[in-house]
C-alpha positions in Angstrom: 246.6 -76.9 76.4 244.9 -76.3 73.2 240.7 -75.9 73.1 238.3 -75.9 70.7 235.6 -73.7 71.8 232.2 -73.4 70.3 229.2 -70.8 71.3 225.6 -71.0 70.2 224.5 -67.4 69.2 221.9 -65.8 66.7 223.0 -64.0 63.6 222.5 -60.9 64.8 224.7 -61.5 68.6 227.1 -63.0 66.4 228.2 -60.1 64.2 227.5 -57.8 67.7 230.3 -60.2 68.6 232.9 -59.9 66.2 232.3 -55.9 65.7 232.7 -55.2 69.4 235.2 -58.2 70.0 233.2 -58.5 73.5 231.0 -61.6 73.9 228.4 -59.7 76.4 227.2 -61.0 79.7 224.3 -61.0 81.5 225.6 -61.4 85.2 223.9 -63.2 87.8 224.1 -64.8 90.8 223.7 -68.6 89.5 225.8 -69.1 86.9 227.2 -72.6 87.5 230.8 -71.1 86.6 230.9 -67.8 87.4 229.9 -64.8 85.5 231.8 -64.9 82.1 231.3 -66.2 78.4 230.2 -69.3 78.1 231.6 -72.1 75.2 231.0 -76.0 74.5 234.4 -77.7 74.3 234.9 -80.3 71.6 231.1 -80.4 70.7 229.7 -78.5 67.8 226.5 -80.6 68.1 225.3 -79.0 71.6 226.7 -75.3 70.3 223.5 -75.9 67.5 221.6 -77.4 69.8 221.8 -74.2 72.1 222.2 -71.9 68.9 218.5 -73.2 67.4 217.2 -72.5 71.1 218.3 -69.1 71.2 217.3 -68.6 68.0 213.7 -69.6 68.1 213.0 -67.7 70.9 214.3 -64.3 69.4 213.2 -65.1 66.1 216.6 -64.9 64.7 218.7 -67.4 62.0 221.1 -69.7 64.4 224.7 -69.2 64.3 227.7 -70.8 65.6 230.9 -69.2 66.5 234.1 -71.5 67.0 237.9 -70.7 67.3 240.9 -72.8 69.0 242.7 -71.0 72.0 245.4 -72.0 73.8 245.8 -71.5 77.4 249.1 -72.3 79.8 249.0 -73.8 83.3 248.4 -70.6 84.9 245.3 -69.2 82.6 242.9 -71.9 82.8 241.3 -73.9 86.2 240.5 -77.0 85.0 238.1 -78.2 87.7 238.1 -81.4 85.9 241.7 -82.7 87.2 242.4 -83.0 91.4 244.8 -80.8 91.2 242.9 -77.3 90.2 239.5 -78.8 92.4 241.8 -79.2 95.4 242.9 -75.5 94.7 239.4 -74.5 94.4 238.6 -76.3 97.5 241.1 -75.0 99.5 239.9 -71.1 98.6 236.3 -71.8 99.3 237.2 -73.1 102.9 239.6 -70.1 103.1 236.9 -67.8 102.0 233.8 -69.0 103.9 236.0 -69.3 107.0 237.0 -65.9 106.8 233.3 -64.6 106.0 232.4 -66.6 109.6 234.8 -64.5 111.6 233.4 -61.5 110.0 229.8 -62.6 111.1 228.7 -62.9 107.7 226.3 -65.5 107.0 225.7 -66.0 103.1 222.4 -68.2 102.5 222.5 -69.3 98.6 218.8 -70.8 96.7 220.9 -73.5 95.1 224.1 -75.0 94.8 224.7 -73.1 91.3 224.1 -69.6 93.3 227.0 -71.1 95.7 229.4 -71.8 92.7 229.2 -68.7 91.5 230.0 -66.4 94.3 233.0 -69.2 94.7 234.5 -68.7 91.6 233.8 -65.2 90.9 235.6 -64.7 93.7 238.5 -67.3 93.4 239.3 -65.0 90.3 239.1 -61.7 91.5 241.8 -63.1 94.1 243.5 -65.1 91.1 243.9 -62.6 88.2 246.4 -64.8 86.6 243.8 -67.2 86.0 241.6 -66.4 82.7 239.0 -69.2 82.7 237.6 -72.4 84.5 236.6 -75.5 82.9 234.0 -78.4 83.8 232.1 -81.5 82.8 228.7 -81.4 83.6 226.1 -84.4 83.6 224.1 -83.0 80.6 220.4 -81.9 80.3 219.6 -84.9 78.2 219.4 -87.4 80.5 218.6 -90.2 78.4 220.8 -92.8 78.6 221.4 -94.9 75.4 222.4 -98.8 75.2 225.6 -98.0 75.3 225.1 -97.0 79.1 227.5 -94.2 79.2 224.8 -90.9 80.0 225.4 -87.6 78.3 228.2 -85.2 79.5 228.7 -81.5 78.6 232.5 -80.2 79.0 231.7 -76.4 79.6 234.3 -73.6 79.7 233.7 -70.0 81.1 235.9 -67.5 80.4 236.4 -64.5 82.5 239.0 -62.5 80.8 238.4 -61.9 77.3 241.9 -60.4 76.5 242.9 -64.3 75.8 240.2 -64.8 73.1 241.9 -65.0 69.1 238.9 -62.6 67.6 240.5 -62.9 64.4 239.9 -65.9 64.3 236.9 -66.5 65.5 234.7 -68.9 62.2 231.4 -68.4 62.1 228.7 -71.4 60.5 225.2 -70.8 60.1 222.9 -74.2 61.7 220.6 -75.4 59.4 
């Protein structure tokens, strides 16, 4: 499976970014895919949208970063087909099953908190597995005459090794 994968970024992250070859995250408890780099698939638009946010609010020229990657069936968890959700499913029952008969009880603020700890675990336990993909409703919520709301297709990547540096292009947002 072939992906186009765009980040939003500031100038200054960017070339931090291609020096280091490391996109740097800032781990926490609630990220809705687990703690790893985060990219838009297929939409350039909401990587300038997020780009001109980030920008503004470190005072920095917007930047885009994109490059194509390819994954096979064993890299990526696409939790948008039955078959990787089912899979996902199956580990979080394993997991929180086993937690219960070790009398741990894990209290999470949100359901985002709760998809993190799921799949940062489901790839410490999977290291085949490089990153997870999923569409999200998006943050505009506006829905046009079409009817059809927004949708974000998200992909997080855990294990950097799999991303073509080399080939990363950068555009500036205007």
């Amino acid at each position: 499976m072939n992906i186009c994968c765009y980040h939003g970024t500031d100038e200054v992250s960017s070339k931090s970014i291609l020096s280091s070859r490391v996109f740097q995250v800032d781990r926490r408890p609630n990220h809705w895919l687990g703690n790893g780099a985060y990219f838009f698939v297929d939409d350039l638009d909401k990587a300038r949208w997020w780009a001109s946010s980030i920008a503004k609010k470190r005072d920095k020229l917007a930047v885009v970063l994109c490059f194509n990657i390819k994954f096979n069936d064993v890299e990526l968890l696409n939790l948008n087909t039955d078959a990787d959700l089912g899979k996902l499913d199956e580990f979080a029952t394993k997991l929180f099953k086993s937690l219960e008969s070790n009398n741990v009880l894990m209290k999470f603020k949100d359901i985002h908190e709760r998809n993190c700890f799921v799949l940062d675990n489901f790839f410490k336990k999977n290291p085949d597995y490089k990153a997870v993909r999923r569409t999200f409703s998006s943050t505009n919520t506006k829905v046009g005459k079409s009817g059809f709301s927004m949708l974000s297709d998200q992909l997080c990547i855990m294990d950097q090794s799999i991303i073509p540096f080399s080939q990363i292009k950068v555009s500036n947002v205007n």
